[in-house]
Backbone as CSV, one residue per row, in Angstrom:
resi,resn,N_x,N_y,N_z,CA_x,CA_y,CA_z,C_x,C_y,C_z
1,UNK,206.153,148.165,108.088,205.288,147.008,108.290,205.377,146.552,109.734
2,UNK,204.290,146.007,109.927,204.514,145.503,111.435,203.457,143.865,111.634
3,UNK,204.226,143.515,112.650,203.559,141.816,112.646,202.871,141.238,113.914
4,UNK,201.576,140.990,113.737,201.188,140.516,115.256,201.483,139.049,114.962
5,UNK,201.373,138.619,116.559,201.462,137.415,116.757,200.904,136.771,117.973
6,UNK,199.537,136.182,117.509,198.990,135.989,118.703,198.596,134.415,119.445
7,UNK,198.475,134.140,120.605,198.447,133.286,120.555,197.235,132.649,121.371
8,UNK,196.091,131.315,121.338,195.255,131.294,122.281,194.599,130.230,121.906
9,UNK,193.914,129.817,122.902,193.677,128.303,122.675,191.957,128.505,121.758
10,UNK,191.922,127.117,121.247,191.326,127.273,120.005,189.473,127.138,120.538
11,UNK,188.391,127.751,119.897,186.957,127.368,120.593,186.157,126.640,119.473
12,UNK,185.979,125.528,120.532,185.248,124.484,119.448,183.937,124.946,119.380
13,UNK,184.000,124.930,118.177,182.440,124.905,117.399,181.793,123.808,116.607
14,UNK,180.346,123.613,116.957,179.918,122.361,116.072,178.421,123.233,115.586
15,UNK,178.211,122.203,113.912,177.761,122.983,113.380,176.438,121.825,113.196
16,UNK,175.137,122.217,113.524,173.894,121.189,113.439,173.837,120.444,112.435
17,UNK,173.485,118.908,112.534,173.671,117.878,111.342,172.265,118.730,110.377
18,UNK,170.904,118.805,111.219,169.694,118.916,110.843,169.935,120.142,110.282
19,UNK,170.823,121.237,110.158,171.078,122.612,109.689,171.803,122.206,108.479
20,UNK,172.349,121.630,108.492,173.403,121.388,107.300,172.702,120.899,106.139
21,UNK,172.218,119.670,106.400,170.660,118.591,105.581,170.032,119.854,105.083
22,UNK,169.990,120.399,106.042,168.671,121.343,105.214,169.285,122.045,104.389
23,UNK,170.219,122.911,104.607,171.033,123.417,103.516,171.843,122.822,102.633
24,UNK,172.198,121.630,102.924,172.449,120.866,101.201,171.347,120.667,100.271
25,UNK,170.049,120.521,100.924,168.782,119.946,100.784,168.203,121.454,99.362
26,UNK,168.480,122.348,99.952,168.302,123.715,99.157,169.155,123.817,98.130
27,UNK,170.338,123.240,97.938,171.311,123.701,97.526,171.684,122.758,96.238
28,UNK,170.588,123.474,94.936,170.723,122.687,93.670,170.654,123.498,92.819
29,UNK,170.933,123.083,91.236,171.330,123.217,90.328,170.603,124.646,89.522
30,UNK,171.696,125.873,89.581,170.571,126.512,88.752,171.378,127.708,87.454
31,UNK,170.736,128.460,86.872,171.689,128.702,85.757,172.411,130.020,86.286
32,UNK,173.232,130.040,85.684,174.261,131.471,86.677,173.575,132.983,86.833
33,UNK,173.563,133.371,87.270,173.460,134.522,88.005,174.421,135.498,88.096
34,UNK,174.264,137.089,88.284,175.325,137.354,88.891,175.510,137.543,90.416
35,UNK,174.004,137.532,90.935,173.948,137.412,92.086,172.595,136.272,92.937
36,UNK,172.593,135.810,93.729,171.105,135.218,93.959,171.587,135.325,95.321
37,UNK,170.052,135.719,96.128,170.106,135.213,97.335,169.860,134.366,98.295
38,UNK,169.898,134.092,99.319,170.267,132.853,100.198,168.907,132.143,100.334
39,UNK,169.200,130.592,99.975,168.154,129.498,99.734,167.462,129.829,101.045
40,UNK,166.039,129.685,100.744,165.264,129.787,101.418,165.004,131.160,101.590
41,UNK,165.024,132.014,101.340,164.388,133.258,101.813,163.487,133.998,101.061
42,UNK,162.560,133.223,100.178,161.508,133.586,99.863,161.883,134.789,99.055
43,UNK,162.834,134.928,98.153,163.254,136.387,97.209,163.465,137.208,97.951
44,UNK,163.827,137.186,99.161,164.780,138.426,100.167,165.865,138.272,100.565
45,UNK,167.109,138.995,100.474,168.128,138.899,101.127,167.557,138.828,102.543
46,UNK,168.829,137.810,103.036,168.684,137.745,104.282,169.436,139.479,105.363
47,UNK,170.324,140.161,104.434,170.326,140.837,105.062,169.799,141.974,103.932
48,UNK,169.333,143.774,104.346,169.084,144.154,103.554,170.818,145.277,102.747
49,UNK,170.439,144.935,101.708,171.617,145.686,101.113,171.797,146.999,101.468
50,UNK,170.980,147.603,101.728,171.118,149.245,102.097,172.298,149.248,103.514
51,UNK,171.963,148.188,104.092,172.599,148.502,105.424,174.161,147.512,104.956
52,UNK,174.887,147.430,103.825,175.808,147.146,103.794,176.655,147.992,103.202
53,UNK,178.348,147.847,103.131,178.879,148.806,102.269,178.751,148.121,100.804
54,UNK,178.487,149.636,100.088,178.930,149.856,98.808,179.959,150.268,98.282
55,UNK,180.942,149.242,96.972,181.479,149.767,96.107,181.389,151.336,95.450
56,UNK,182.292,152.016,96.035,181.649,153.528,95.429,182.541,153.876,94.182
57,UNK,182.045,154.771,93.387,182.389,154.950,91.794,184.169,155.303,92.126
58,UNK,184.793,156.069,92.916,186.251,155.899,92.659,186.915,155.102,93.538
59,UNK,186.344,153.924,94.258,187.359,153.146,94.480,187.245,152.344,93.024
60,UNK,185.964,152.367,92.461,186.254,151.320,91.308,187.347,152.321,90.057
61,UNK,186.820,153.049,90.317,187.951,154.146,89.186,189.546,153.453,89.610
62,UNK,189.940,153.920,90.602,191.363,153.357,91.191,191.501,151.614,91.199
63,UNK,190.788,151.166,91.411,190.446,149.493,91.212,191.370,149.693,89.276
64,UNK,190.571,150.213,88.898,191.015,149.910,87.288,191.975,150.589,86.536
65,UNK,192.443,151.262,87.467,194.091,152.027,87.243,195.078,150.828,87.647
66,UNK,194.821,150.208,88.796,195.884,149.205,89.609,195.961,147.836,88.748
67,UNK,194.449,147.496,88.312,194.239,146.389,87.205,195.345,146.419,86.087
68,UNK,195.734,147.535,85.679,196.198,147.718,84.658,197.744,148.274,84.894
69,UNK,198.039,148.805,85.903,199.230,148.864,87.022,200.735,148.103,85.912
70,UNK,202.055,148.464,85.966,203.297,148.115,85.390,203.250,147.027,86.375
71,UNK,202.936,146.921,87.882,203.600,146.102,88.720,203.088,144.799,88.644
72,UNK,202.310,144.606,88.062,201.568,143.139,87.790,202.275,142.302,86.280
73,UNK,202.289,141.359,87.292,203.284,140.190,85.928,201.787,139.838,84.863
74,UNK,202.169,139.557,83.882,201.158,139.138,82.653,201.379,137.673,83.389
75,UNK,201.453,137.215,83.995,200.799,135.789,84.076,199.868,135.703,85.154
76,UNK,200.102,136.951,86.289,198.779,137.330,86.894,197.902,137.917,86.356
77,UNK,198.004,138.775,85.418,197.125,139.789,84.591,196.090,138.468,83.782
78,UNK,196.871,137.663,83.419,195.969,136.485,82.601,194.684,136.079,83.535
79,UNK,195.383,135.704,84.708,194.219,134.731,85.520,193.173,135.641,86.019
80,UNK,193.024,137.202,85.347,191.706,137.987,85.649,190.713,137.504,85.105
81,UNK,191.099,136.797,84.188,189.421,136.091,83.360,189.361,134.819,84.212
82,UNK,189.831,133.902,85.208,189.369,133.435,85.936,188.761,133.724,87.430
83,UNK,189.526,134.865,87.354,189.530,135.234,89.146,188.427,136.387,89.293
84,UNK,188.175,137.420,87.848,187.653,138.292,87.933,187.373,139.337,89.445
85,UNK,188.532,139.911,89.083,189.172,140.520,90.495,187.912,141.879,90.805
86,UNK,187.928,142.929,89.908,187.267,143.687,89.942,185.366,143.677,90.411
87,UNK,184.625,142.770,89.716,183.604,142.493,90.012,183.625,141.700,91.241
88,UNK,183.912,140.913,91.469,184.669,140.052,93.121,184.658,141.061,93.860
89,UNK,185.791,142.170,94.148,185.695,143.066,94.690,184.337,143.709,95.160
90,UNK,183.564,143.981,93.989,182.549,144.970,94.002,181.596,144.559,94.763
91,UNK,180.991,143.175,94.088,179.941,142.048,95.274,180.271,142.414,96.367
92,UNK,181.400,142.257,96.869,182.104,142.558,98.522,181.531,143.931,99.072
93,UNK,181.487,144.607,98.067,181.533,146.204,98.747,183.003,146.687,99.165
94,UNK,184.317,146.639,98.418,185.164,146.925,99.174,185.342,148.794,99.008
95,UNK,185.822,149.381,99.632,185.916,150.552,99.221,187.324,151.165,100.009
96,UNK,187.712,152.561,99.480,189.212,152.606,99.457,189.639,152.881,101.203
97,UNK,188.435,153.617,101.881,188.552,154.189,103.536,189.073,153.039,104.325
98,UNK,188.543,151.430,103.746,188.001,150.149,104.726,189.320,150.127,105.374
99,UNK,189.412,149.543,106.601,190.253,148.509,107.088,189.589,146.462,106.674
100,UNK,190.764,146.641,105.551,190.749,145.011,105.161,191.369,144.110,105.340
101,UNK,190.646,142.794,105.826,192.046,141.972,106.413,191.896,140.540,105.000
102,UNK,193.057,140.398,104.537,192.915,139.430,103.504,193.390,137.791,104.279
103,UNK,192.907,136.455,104.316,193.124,135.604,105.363,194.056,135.037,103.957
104,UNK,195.134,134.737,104.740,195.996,133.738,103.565,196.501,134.163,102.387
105,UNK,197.105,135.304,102.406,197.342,135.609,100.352,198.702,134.817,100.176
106,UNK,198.860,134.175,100.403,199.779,133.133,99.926,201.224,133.718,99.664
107,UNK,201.878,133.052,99.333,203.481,133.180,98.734,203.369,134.433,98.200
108,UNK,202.815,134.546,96.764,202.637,135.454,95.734,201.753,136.683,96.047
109,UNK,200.879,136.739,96.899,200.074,137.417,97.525,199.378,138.673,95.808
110,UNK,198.620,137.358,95.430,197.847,137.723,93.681,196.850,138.898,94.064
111,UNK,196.193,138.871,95.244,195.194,140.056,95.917,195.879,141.200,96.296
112,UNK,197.453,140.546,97.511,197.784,141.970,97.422,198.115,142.743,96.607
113,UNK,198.472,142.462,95.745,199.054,143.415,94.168,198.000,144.373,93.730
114,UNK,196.526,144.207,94.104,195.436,144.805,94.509,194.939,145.548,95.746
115,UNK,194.934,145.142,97.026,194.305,145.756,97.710,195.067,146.624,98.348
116,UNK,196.672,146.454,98.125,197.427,146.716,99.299,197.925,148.591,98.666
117,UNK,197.843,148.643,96.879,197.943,149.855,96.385,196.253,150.931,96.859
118,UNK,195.039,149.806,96.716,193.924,150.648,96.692,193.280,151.063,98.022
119,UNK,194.650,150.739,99.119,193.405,150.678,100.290,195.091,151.732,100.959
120,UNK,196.248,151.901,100.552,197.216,152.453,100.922,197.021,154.311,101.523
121,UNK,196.498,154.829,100.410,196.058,156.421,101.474,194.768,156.396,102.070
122,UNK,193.655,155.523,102.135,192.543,156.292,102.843,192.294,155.417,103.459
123,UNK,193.034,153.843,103.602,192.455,152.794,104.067,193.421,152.076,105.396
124,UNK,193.424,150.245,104.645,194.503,149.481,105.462,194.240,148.656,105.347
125,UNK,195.100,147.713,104.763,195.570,146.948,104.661,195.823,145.291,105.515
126,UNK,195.476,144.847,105.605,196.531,143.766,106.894,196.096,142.216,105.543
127,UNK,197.252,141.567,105.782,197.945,140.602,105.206,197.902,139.055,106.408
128,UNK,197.115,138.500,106.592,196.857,137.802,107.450,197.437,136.304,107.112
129,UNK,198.489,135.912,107.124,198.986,134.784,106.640,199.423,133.672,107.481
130,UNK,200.360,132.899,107.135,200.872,131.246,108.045,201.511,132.129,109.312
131,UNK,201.219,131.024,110.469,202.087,131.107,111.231,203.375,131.221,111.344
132,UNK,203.560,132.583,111.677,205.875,132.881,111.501,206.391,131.684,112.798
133,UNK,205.687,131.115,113.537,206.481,130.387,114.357,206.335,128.968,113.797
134,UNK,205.583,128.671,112.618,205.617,127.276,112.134,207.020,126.752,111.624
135,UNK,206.974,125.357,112.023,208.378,124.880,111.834,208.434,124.357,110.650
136,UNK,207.135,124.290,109.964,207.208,123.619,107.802,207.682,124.622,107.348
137,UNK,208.509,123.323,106.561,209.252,124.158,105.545,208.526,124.835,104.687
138,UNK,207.010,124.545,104.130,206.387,125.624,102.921,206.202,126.849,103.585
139,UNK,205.490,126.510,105.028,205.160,128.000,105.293,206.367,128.981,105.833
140,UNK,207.473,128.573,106.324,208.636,129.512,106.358,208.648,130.011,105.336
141,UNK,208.838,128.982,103.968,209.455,129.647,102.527,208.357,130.794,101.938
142,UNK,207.168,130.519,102.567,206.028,131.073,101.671,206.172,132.802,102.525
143,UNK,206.182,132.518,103.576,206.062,133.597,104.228,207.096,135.050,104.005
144,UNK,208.528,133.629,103.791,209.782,134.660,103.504,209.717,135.286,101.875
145,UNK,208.743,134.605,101.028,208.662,134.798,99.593,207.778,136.324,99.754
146,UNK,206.449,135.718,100.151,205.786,137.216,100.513,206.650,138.233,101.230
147,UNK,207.456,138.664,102.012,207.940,139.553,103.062,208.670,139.938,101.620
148,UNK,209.617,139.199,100.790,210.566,139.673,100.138,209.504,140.348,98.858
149,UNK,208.366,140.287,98.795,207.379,140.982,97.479,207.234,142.351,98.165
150,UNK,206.745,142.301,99.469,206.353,144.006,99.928,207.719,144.380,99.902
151,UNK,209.053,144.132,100.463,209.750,144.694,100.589,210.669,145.230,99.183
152,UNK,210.294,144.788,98.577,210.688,144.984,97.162,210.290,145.955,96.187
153,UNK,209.059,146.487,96.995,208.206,147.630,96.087,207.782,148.486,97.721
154,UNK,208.220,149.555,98.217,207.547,149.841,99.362,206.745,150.973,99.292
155,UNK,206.925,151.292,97.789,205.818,152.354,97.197,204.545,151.605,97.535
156,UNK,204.414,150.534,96.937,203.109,150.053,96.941,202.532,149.489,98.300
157,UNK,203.621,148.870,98.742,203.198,147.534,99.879,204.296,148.323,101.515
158,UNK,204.626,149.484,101.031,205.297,149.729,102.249,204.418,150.302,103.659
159,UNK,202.612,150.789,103.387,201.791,150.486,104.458,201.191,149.439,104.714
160,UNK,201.419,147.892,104.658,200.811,146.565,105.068,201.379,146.112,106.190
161,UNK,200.286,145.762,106.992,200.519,144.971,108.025,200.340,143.791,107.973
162,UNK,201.290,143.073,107.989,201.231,141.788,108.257,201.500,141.069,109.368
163,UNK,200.253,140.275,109.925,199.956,139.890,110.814,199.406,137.835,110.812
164,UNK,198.837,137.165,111.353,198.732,135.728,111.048,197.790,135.536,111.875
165,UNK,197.179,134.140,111.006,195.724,133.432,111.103,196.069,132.457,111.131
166,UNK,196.421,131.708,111.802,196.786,130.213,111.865,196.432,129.223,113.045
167,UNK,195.348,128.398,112.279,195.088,127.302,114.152,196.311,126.263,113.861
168,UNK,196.692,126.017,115.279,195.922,126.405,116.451,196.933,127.579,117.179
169,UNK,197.963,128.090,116.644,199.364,129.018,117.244,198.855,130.866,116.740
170,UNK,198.221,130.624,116.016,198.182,132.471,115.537,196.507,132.357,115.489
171,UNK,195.522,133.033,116.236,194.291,132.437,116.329,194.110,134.127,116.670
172,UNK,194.208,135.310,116.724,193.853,136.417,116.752,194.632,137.707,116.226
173,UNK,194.505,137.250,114.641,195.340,138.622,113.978,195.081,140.193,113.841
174,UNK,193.837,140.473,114.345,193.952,141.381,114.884,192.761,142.214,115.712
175,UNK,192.792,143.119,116.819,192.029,143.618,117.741,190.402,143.082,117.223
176,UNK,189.862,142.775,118.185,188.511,142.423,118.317,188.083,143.468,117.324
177,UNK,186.676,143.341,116.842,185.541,144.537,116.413,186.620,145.631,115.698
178,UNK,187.447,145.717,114.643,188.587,146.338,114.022,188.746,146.391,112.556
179,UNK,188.070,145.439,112.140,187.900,145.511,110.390,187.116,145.544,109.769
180,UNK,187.040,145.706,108.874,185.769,146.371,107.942,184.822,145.171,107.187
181,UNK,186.158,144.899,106.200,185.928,143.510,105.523,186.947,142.537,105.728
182,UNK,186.766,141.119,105.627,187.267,140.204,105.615,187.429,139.702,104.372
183,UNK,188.268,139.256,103.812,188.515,138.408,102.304,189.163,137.271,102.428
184,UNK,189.192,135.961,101.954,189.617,134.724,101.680,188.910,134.266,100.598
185,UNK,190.495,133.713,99.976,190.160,133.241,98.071,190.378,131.847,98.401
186,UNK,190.152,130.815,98.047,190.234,129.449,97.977,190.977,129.158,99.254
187,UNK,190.844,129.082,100.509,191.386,128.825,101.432,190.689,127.796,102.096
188,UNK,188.921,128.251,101.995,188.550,127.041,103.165,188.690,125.869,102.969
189,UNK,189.003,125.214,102.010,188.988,123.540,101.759,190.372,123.027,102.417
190,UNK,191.650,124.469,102.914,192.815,123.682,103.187,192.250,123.805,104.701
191,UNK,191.407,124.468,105.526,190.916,124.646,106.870,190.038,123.256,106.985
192,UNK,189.567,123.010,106.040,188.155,121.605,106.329,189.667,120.492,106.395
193,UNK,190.318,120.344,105.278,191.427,119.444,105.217,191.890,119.324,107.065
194,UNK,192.200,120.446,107.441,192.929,120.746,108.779,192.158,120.421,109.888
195,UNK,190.940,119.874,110.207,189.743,120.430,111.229,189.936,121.902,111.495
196,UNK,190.465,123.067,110.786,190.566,124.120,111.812,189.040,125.129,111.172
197,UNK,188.734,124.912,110.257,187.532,125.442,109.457,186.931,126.566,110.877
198,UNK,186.484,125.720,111.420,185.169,126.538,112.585,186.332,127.624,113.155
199,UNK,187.675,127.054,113.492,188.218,128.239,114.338,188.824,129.350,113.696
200,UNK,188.779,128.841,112.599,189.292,130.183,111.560,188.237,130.930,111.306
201,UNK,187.200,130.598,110.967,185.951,131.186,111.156,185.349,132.567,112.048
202,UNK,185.610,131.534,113.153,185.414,132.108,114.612,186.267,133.203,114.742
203,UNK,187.343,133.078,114.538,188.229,134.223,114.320,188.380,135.273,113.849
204,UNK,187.792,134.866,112.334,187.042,136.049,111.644,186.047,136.874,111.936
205,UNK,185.325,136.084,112.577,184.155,137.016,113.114,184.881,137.883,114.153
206,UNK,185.246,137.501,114.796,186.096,138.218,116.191,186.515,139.192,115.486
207,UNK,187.330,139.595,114.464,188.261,140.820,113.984,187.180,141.681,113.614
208,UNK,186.335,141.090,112.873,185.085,142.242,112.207,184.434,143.224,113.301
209,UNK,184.607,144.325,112.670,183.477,145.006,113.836,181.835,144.480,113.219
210,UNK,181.058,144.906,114.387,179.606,144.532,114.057,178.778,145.152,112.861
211,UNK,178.687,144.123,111.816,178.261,144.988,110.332,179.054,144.661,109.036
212,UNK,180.296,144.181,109.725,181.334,144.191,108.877,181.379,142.737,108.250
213,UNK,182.047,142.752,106.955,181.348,141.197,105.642,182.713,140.621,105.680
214,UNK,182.233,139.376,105.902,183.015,138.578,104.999,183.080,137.500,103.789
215,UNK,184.323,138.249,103.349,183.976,137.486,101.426,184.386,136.169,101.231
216,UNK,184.068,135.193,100.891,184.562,134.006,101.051,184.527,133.055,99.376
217,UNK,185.211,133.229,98.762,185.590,131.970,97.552,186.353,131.142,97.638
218,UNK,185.586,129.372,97.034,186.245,128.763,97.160,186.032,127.621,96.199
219,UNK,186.346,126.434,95.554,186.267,125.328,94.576,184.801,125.073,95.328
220,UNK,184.236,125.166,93.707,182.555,124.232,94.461,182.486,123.117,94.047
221,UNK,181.738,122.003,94.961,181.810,120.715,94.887,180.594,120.765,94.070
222,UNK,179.946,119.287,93.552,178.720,119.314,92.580,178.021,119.193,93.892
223,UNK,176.768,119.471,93.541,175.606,119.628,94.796,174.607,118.773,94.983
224,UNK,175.352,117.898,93.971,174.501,116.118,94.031,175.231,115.641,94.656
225,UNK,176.352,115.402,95.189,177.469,114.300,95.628,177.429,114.550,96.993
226,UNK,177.888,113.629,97.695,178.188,113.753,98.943,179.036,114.268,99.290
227,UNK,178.400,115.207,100.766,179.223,116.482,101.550,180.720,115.610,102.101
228,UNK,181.496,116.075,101.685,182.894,115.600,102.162,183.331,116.508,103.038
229,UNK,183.000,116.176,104.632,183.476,117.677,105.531,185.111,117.613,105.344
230,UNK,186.353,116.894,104.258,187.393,117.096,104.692,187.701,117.643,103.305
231,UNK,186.836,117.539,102.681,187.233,118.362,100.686,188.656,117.962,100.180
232,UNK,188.371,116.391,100.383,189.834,115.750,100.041,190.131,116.333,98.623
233,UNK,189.411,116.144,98.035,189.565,116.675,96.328,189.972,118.547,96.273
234,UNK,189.717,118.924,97.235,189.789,120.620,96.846,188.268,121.293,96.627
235,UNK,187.419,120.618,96.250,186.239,121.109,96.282,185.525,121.202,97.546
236,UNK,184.499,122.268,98.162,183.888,122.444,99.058,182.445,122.482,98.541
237,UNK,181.009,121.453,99.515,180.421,121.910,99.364,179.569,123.624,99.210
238,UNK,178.808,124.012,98.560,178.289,125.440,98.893,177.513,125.558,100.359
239,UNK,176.435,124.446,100.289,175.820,124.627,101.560,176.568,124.776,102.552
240,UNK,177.507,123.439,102.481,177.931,123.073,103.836,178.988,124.518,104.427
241,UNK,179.576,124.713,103.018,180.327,125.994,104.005,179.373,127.334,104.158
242,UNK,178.186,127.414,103.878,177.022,128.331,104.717,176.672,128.327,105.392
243,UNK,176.852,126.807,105.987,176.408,126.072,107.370,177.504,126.565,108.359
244,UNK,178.595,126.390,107.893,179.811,126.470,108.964,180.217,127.629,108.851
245,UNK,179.839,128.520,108.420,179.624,130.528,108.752,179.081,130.468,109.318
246,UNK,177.752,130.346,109.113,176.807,130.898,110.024,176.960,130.151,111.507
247,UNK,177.420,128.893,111.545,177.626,128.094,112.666,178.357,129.292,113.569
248,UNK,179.540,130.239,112.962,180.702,130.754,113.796,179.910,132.123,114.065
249,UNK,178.646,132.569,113.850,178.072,133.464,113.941,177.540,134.706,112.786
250,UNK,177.900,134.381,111.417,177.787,134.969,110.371,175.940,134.900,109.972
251,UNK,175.529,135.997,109.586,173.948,136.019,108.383,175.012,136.355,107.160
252,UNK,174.120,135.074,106.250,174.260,134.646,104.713,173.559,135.824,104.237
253,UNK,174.454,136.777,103.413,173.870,137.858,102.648,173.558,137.693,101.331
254,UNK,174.538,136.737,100.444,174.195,136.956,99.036,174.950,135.910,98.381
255,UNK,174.913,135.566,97.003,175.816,134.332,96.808,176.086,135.189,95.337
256,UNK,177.303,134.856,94.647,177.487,135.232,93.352,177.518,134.013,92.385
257,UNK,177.485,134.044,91.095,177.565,133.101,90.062,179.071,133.746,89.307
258,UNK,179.612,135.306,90.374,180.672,135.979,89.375,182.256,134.586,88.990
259,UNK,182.163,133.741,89.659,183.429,133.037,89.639,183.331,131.688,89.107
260,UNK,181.932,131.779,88.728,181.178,130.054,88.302,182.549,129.987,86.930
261,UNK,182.039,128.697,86.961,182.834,127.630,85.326,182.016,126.700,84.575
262,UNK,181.154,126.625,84.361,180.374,125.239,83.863,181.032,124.121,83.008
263,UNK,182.212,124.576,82.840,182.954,123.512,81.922,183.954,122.571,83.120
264,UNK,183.988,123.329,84.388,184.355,122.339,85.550,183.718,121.089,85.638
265,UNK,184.266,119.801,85.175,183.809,118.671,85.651,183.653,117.867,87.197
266,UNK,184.536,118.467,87.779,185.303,118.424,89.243,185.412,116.898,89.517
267,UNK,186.407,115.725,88.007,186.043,114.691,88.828,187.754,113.852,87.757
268,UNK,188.181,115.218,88.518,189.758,114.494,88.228,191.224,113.965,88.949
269,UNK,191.426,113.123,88.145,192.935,112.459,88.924,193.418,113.070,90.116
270,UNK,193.426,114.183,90.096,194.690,115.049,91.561,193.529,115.984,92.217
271,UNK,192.060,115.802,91.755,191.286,117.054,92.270,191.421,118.117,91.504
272,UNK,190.650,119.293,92.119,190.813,120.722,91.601,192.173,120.734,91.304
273,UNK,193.459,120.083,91.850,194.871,120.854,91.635,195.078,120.001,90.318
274,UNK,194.778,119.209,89.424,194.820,119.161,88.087,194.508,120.047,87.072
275,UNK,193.641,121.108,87.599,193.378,121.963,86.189,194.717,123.379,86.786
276,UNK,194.644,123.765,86.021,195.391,125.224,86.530,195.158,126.107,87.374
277,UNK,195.853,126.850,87.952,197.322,127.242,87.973,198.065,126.153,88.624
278,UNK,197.727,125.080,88.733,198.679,124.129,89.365,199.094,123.174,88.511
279,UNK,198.446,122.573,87.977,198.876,121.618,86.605,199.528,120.221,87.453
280,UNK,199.405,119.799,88.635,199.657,119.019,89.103,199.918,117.769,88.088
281,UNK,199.487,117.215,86.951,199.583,115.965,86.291,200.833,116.851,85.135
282,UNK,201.237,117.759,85.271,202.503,118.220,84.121,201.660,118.629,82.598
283,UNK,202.825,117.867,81.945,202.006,118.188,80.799,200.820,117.131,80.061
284,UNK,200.669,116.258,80.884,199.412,115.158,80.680,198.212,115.567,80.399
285,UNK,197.234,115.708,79.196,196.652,115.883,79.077,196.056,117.570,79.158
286,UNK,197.414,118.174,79.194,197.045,119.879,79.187,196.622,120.329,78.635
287,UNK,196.200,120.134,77.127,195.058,121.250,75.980,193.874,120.818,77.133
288,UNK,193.724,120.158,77.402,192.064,119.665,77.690,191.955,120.076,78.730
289,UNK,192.697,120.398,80.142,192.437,121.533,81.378,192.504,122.371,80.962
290,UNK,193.635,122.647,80.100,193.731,124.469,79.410,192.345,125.069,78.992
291,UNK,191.722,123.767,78.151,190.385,124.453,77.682,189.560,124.205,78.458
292,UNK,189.548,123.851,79.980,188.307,123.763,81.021,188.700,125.503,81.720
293,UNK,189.484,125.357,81.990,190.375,126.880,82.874,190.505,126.185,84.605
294,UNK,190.299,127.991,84.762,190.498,127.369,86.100,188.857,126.379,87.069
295,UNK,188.845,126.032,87.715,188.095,125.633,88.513,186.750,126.621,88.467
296,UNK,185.611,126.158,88.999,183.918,126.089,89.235,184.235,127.040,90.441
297,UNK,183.961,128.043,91.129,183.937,128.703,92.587,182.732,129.256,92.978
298,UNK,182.465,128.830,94.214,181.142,130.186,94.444,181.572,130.984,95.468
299,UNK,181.021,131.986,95.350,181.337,133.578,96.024,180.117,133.862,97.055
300,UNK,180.428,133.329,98.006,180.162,134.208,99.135,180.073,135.491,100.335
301,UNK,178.970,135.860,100.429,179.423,137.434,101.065,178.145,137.039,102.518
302,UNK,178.939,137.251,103.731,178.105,137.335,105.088,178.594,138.119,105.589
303,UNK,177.642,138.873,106.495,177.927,139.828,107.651,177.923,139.489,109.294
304,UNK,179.159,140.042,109.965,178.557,140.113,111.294,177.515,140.701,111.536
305,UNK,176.195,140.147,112.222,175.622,141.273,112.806,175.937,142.386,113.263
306,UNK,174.824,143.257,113.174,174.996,144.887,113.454,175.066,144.796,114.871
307,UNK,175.163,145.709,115.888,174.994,145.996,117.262,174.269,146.068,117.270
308,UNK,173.169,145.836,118.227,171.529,146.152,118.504,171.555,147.076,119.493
């Protein structure tokens, strides 16, 4: 394994009030899908699918060997009916050759237990997490929790690079124009929380070569309520974070309904971190999150532009 660490001052980005309006303005109520494309475009993707990657038949073959994998705990294996890993994947286009950079897999790193076996002979891997020079105590512990998961299995996780995404100290994890796809699971609402949203963004685009997607899920806010640019609750508007892609240079390719919930109310005591996997209120009222599940998400997929 090996670890970059980079460091550089951060580029502000602002994202048009009149761009945003308009895209909350689009951005209402409709019945799930497994895919729809981006408001306003008159029944066309904004980009065309041909010119993106496809899921090809044996990365999904190997996708569903690893699904089913000894190395996965049954309490991750459970949260596939929320997270629906496989189809997630597929929307993305991930395939086994890519260089993939995952932003944030947390402590437990629930993706890598996935990408890091399916992308190990033809691909790569990189693990893009907290700053190693941060002085909090979660992200030391989180970081040292993950290091001690790859190192523990190096069959699986012994080609990952792990490297860091963190404003404003780790702001270039890795070489310009260098990755294929980008992935982040519920992350942007702790970036809006942070102001660092735009520069993490920005960042992302920077690693992608030209062409290359990034996948983005995260808690959706209701699309009647007011845009909260700090997603105190955990929920993110949809528009608004379409607004603030494309702000960092991203075209909106496609949206999924694969991660929707309709039984999400999104209007509880602690936020999204009341229903599960967090259970923030204990055992208060737990049949009744148990039977909501996890959280409402929408699935986003944008591309850098191609080279012209």
């Amino acid at each position: 394994m090996s670890v970059t660490r980079s460091h550089a001052p951060s580029t502000a980005l602002f994202v048009g009030l009149a761009a945003i309006l308009c895209l909350i303005g689009a951005c209402t109520s409709r019945p799930p899908r497994a895919e729809r494309t981006p408001a306003g475009a008159s029944g066309a993707p904004a980009v065309e699918k041909a010119a993106l990657p496809r899921t090809d038949s044996a990365t999904l073959l190997a996708l569903d060997k690893i699904l089913a994998g000894p190395h996965r705990s049954d309490a991750n294996r459970a949260r596939d009916a929320y997270r629906h890993p496989r189809a997630t994947l597929e929307f993305f286009g991930v395939r086994q050759e890519q260089t993939v950079m995952e932003i944030w897999p947390g402590a437990g790193g629930w993706y890598t237990e996935l990408l890091a076996p399916l992308l190990r002979d033809k691909g790569h891997y990189l693990a893009a997490g907290w700053d190693p020079k941060s002085d909090l105590k979660f992200v030391q512990d989180g970081n040292r929790s993950f290091r001690s998961k790859l190192e523990a299995n190096p069959e699986l996780y012994g080609k990952v690079t792990v490297t860091a995404l963190d404003y404003p100290g780790a702001i270039n994890p890795a070489p310009p124009d260098s990755v294929d796809l980008v992935l982040t699971f519920r992350n942007l609402h702790n970036w809006l929380a942070r102001d660092s949203a735009a520069a993490m963004l920005k960042a992302m685009y920077t690693a992608l070569k030209p062409g290359g997607v990034l996948g983005l899920v995260d808690h959706r806010a209701d699309p009647n309520a007011p845009v909260d640019p700090k997603a105190k609750t955990g929920y993110v508007n949809e528009a608004y974070a379409i607004a603030l892609a494309k702000g960092a240079g991203f075209e909106f390719v496609a949206a999924s309904e694969i991660n929707a919930n309709p039984k999400d109310t999104r209007d509880y005591e602690q936020g999204v971190w009341t229903l599960p996997p967090t259970w923030r209120l204990g055992d208060k009222d737990r049949e009744r999150y148990a039977a909501i599940g996890e959280s409402d998400r929408f699935t986003l997929k944008f591309r850098k532009p191609a080279a012209r």
